[in-house]
N, C-alpha and C positions, 0 to 999 in steps of 0.2 A: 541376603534377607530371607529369614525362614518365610512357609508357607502353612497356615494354620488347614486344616485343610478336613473338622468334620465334614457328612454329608451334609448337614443343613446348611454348612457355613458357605461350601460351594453350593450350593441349592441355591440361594439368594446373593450368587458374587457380583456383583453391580457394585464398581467402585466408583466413588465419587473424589474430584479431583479438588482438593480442602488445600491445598499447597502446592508446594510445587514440584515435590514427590509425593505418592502417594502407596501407604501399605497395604497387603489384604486383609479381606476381610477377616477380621478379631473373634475366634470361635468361646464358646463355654463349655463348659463338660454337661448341662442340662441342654438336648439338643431343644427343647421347646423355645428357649432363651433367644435362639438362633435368628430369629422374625426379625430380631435386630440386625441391618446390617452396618457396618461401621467400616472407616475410612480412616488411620491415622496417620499422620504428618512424618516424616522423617528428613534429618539431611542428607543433603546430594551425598551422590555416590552408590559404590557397590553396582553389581551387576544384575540389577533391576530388569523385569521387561517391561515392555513399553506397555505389553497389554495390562499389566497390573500397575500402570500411570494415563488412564487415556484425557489426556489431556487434550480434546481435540477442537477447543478454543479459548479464547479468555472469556471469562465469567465477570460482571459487572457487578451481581451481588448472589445472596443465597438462593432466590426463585432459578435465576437462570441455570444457577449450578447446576439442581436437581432435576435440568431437564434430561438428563441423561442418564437417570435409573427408568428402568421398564417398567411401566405402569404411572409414571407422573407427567406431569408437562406444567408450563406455565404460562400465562397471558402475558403477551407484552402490550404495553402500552407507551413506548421510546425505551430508551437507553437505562431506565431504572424501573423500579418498583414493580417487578417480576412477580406474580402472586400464582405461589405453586397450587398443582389440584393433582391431586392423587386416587384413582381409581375413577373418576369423575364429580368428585367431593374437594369443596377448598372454602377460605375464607374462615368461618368460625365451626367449619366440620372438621378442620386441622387444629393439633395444639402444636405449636412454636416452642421450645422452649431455649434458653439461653445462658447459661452457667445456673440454671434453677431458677429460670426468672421469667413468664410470660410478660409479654407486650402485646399491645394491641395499638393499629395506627390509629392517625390523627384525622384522617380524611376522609369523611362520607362518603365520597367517590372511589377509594381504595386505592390511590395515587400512591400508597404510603404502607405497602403491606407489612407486617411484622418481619418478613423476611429482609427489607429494604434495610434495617439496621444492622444485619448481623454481618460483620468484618471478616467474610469467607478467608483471607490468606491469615489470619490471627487462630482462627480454633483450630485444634489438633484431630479432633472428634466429632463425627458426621455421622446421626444416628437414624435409620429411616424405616421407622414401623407401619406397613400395609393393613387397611383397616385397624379393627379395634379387637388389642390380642393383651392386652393389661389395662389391671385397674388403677395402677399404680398413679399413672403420669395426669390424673385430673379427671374431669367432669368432659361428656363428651369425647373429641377425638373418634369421633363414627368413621371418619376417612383415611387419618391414618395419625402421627403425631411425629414431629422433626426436631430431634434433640441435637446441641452444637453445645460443644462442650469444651473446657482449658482444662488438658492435662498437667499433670504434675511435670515441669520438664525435668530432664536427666540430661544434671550437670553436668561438666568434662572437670579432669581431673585439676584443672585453673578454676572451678566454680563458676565455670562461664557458660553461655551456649546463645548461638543467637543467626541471622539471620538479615540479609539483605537484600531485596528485589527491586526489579526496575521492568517496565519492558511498553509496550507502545503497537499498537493496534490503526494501521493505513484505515482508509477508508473515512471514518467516523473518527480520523485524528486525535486516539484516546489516548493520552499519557499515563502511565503510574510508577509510584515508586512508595515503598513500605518499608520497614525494619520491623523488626521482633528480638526483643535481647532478653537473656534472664540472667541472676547473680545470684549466687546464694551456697550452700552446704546440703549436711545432710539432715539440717535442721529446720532450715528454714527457707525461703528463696522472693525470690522479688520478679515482679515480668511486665515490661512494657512494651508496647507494640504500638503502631499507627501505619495511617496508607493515606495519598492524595491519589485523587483520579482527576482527568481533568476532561471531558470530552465536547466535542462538536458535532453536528445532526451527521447522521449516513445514509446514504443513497442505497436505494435497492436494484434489485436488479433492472428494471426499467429504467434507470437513472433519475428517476425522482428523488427529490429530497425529504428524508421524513424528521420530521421533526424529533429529537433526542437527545438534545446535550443537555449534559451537565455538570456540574463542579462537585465533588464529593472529598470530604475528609472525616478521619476516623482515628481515632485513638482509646486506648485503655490499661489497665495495668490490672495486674494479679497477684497477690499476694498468701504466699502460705507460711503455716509456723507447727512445728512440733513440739505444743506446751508441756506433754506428757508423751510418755509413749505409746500409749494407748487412747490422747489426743491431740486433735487436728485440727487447725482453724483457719477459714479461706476467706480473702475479700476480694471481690473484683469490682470495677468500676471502667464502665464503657460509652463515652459518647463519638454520636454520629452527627455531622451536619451535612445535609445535601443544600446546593443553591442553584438558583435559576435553572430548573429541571423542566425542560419542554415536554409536553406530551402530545403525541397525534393523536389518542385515545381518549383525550377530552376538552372541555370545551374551555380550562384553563389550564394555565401552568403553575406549577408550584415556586414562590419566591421562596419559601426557603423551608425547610424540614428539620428539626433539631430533635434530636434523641439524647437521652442518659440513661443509662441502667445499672443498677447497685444490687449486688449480694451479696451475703454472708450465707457459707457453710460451716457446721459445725460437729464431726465427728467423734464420737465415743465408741472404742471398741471394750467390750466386755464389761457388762455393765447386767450385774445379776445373770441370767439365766440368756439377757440378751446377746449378741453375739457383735451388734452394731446399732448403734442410733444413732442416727441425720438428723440435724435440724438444720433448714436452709428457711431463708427469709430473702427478701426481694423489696424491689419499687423499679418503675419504671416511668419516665414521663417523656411526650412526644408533645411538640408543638410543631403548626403547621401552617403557611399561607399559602393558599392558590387565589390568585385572582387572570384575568384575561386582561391586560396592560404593563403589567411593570417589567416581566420578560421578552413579551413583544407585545404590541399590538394587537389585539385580537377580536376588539369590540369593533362591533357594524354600528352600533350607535353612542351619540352625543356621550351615553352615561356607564360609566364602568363597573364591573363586580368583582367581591372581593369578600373570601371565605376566611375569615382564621379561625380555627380549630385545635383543638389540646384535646389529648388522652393522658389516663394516669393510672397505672397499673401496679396493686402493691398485693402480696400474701406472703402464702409459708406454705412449708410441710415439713412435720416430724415422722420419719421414718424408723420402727424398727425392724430388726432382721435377725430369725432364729433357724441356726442350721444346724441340722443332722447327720448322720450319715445315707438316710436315704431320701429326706427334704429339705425343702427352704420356705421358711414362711416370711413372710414382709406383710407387714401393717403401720397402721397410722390416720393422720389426719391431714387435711390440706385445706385451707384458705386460698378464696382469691375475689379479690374488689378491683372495679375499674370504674372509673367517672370521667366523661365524655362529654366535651360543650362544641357547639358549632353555631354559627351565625351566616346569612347571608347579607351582604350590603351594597346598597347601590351606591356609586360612590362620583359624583357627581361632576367635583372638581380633577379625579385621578390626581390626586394629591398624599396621599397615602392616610388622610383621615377620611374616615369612613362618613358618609353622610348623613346615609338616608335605611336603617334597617326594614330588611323584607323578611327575613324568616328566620325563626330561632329551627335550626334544623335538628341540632340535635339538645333539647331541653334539659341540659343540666341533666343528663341519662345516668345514671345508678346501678350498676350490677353487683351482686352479691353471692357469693357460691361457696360452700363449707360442708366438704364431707369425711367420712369416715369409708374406709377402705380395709382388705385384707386380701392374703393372693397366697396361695404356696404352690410349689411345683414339688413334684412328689414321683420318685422312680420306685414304681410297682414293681419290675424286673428289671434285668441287665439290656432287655430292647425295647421299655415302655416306659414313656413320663407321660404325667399327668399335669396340668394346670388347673386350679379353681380359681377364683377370683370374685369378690361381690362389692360392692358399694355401694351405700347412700350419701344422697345429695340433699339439700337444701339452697332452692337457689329465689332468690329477691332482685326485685327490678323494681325501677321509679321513675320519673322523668319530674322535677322539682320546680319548672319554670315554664308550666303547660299551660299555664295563666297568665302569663304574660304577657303583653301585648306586643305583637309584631304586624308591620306593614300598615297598610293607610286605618285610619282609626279601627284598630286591633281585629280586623275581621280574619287576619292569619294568625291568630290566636293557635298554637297547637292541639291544645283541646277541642276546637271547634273544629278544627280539619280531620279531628279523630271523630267527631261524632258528624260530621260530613258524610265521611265515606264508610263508618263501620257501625256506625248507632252507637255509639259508646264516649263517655267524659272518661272511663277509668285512665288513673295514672299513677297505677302501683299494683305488681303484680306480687304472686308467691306461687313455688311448686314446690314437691321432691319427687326425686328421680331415682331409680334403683339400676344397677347394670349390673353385667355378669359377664363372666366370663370362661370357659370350656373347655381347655384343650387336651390332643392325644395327639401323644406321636410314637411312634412304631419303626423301630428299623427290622425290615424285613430281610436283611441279609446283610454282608459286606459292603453293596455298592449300593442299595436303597434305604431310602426311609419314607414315610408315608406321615403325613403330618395334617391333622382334624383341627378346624376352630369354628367353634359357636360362641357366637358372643350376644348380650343386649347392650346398647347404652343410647344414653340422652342427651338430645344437644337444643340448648334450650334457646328464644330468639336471640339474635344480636339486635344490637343500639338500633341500628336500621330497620332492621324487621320490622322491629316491636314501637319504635317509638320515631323515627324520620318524619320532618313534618317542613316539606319547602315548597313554598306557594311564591311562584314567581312568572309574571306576564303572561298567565292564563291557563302557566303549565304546573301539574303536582305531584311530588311523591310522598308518597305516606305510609309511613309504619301503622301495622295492626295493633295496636294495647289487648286485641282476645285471641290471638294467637298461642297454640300448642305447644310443648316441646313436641322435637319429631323424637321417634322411637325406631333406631335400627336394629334388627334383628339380621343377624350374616351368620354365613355359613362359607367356611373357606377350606379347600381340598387342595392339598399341594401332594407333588409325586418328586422326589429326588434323589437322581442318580449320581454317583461318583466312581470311575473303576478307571486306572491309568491316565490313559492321556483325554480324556472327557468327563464332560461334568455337566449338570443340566438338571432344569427345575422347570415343571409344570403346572400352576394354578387355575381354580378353576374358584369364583367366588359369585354368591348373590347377597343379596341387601333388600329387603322387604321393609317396607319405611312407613311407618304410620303417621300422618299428622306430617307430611315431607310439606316443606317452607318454599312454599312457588310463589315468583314475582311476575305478577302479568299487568299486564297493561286495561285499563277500560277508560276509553275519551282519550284525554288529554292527561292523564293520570295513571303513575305507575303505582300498582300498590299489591299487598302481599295477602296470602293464602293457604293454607291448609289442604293438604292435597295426601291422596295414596300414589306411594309411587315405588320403582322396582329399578335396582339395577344391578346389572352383571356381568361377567367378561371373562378373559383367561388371562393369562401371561407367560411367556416360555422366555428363558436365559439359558445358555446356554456358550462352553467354549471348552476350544480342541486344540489340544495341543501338536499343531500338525509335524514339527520337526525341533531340532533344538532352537533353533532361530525363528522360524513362525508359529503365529497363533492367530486362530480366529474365532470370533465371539459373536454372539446375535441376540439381538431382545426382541422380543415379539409383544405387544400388548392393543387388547380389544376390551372397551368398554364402551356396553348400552343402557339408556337411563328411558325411561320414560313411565309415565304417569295418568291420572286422570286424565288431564289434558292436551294428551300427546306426549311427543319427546321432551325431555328434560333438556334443559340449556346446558353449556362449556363442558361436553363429554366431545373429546375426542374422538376421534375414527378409527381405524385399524392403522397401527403406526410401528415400523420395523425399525430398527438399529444394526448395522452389519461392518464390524470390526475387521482388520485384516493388520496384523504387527510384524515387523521383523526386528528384530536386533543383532549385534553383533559387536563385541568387545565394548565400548564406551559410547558406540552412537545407536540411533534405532528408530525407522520413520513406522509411518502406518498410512493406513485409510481410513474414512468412516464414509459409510452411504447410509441417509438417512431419506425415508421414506415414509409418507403417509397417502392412506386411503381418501379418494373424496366422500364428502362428509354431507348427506342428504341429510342425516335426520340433525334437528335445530328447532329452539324453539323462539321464533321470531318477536317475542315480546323481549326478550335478551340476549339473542345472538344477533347478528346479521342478518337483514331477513332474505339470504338468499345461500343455496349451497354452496360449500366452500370446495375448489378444486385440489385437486391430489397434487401431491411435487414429490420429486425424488432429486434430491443433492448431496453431491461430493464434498467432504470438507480432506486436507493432507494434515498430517503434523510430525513430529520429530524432535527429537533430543540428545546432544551431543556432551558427555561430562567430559568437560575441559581437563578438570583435575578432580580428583575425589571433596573439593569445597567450591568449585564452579560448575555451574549446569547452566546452558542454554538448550532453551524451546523455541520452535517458530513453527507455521505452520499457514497454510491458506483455508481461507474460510469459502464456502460458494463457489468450489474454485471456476464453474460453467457460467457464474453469474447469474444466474436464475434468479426473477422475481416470484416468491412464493409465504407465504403465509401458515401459520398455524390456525387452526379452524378456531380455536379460544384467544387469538388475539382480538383487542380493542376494537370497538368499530373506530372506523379512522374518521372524526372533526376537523381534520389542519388543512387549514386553508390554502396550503401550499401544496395541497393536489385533492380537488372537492369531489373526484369521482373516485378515491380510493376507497373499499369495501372491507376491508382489513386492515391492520397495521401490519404492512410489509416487513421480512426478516431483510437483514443486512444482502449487500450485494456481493461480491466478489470482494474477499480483504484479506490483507498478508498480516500479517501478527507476530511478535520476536519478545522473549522475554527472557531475563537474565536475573540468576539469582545464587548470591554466593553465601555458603552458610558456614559457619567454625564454631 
């Protein structure tokens, strides 16, 4: 397996483990492009090192995956629904995308993040953009933006190619087992894929039980055709179910979560003056139940609750692409609508009909976003690219059923909980938003480059923010209807070396935030704000190739947030990664030791209201190719056992340990997975 290997490409090498081998990082001949780093899929085999596969455990879905590029982390709240943050930004500061198809979940509470659909051992392509560095990929994305993508696969000379895993995780008793086939020529091809997971709660290092199992399955297919030679046409089609998914991070569980998502891609090369035009189209729908009874138990009184919840996510974008020989310019337009219902019910008989409605939580919520974009990268010399970038937005919001009546003779009306706490009946908003985007990069010799980004963009409220209205037994959260877009304005400095057997990448970034969207608490009631707020940090990568058989590698990443009101919530502490690989002919173990700072600053209306202690743990791993089409992996997780925590995990509800402060990471767990590919 070659090694792509510009400065920038190694600058940003953070591979992410998308299968069950894993290739480096995918460079471009524009290094500015580079911000992109990618992860592709290949079969077993070859004399791989382990350091460019660190697989150094099993991944339950996309959040978890990405805890292991420097600079992201994610919240856990059990065994699912992982919700990444990157640079100390997540939720609607991140764009998700999925063969060209945003999602957004089903669950007021975020039980259900868009990551929670995406069937990590199925995509080939694992894209992960640091802040806002293109205008390309949509409205927003101030923190950063995660593209998962189906490549075209490469048939074998039968027109076959495909893949089988299995493998099974002690501790938390997690089984799985997946396929991935494709059929086809050099005209056309066909790709189905699925996975079952099946798990039970895990214990952490103190031997408590935390609540986290669940039952998950996943299936989809992909299809492409060459109607012309010069066009291309894709359909893919993806659902997820999750069932009885426990969570210690809140105060229900999810009976069941169902996803589907549909695209069409359609490419034209050469097409006048043009050189490409995309057109992709999308839908996506999420349905969702949590209540406190039907997976366990979980009500203190006589009367039960119970949320069900739907998202529904449809747009496009038409892309085109004009290249030079010393540019590239990309323009177009992009659509994107989502409509979001939520209910709460009290449900009297725990019957499965609902009885007694308390809150329309999210009212029939409306979003609306349609812009026009344009972007070229431009090489000024043989050691300078340039990037510009500009877009306008138009974005609409509504909530349709703020008059409705909810709870005992209608006094939970959403409208009235809006003009309660903000003075306001509005229930329908309008903005536009302009971003930009700046970049320079410079190689200043053979082994350096030096890489500028200025950027503005707009990330306008979510459903939540803007429009949440749940009035229940005294207690309230409310979305603001006269809420801001926030406006980041960033400034990101990276330094990167590449010369022999070393390679290594230094950032150093701020984010100046106008109009930043703070949730704080007043009484009995959580409710949101408009706030100035700052945040900023570094990050170092870095890996040495110490001999032909070892390698070591290190992440380093610091982000600090805070604001009018103090620290900003789910910003991590200072958090190391420290690699150590051997290999040798077909097999090859490692180390990782991973390390976090304790975490004082917090902001107690959203985090834990108390500081989070530092841990440093061992994980082993290893893999042995049987044959060039078998490959096993195993490895131990925790191997010292340690009870510790991520400072942005859940606060922990589950009643099966009422004095935990956190959602505890797993304890001490051996892990083996097998997977044979032809």
């Amino acid at each position: 397996m070659s090694l792509d290997r510009t400065p920038h490409a190694l600058a940003t090498a953070v591979f992410l483990a998308s299968a069950a081998l894993v290739a480096p990082v995918q460079g471009h001949d524009l290094a500015i492009e580079l911000v992109e780093v990618t992860a592709r899929a290949e079969p077993a085999g070859g004399n791989t090192l382990l350091s460019e596969t660190p697989i150094t455990r099993p991944t339950h879905d996309a959040g978890e995956l990405l805890r292991s590029v420097t600079g992201m982390t994610a919240l856990r709240r059990g065994g699912r629904g992982f919700d990444p943050i990157i640079r100390g930004q997540s939720q609607s500061n991140l764009n998700v995308i999925a063969n060209g198809a945003y999602s957004y979940g089903a669950c007021p509470g975020r039980m259900d993040p868009p990551s929670t659909y995406v069937g990590v051992d199925s995509f080939d392509s694992v894209s992960v953009i640091k802040g806002h560095r293109s205008v390309i990929y949509g409205a927003g994305g101030s923190g950063g933006t995660l593209i998962f993508e189906h490549l075209r696969p490469e048939l074998g000379v039968n027109g076959m190619t495909g893949s089988f895993t299995t493998g099974y995780t002690g501790n938390s008793d997690l089984s799985s087992v997946g396929g991935d086939f494709a059929l086809g020529n050099e005209k056309g091809y066909v790709r189905v894929f699925g996975a079952i997971r099946e798990s039970n709660n895990y214990e952490d290092g103190n031997g408590d039980r935390v609540a986290s199992a669940f039952d998950s399955t996943s299936a989809g297919l992909v299809a492409g055709i060459d109607l012309h030679p010069n066009t291309y046409l894709e359909i893919s089609h993806e659902q997820a179910s999750e069932d009885d998914v426990w969570y210690a991070g809140n105060g229900m569980d999810a009976v069941f979560a169902d996803s589907a998502s549909t695209s069409a891609k359609w490419v034209q090369q050469s097409v006048g003056a043009i050189d490409t035009l995309e057109l992709t189209a999308y839908l996506s729908d999420v349905d969702h139940l949590m209540d406190n009874y039907s997976v366990r138990n979980r009500s203190m009184m006589p009367n039960g609750a119970a949320a069900p919840s739907t998202s529904t996510t449809w747009g496009g974008r038409l892309l085109a692409t004009v290249t030079t020989q010393q540019a590239e310019l990309r323009s177009g337009i992009d659509y994107r609508a989502n409509d979001r219902s939520a209910d709460l019910y009290m449900d009297m008989g725990k019957d499965g009909s609902y009885d007694m409605l308390v809150a329309r939580m999210w009212p029939a919520a409306e979003q609306r976003q349609a812009g026009l974009f344009a972007e070229m990268d431009y090489r000024s010399s043989p050691d300078d690219t340039l990037r510009l970038g500009l877009r306008l937005d138009r974005f609409d919001s509504q909530v349709r059923e703020a008059t409705l009546s909810a709870g005992m003779m209608g006094s939970a009306t959403p409208i009235r909980l809006y003009e309660q706490f903000y003075t306001t009946t509005e229930t329908r908003t309008d903005d536009y938003g302009l971003s930009a985007v700046l970049g320079w990069d410079r190689r200043l010799d053979p082994a350096h480059t030096v890489s500028v980004n200025l950027s503005r963009s707009v990330r306008t409220p979510d459903s939540s923010e803007q429009w949440i209205a749940r009035s229940a037994n005294g207690a309230f959260w409310v979305g603001n209807p006269t809420l801001d877009a926030e406006i980041h304005q960033q400034l990101d400095l990276t330094l990167m070396h590449e010369s022999g057997r070393l390679s290594w990448n230094a950032s150093l970034f701020v984010d100046e935030v106008d109009d930043y969207i703070e949730r704080y608490a007043e009484g009995s009631a959580d409710l949101y704000r408009n706030i100035d707020a700052t945040l900023f940090g570094s990050e170092l990568d870095a890996a040495l190739q110490i001999s032909e058989r070892w390698r070591a590698r290190i992440g380093i990443a610091y982000t600090r947030g805070h604001g009018d009101n103090g620290d900003l919530a789910q910003i991590a502490p200072l958090e190391t990664r420290l690699n150590l690989d051997y290999q040798i002919a077909d097999w090859a173990l490692g180390l990782e030791w991973v390390t976090a700072q304790r975490q004082n600053h917090f902001d107690p209306a959203v985090d834990v209201d108390e500081a989070t202690p530092g841990f440093g743990v061992l994980h082993l791993y290893g893999h042995w190719n049987l044959t060039g089409q078998l490959l096993l992996e195993a490895g131990v997780e925790n191997v010292f056992d340690k009870a510790y925590a991520y400072h942005v995990n859940a606060g922990n509800l589950d009643p099966f340990n009422p004095e935990a402060v956190r959602v505890n990471e797993p304890g001490r767990q051996g892990w083996v997975k097998l997977r044979y590919a032809f």
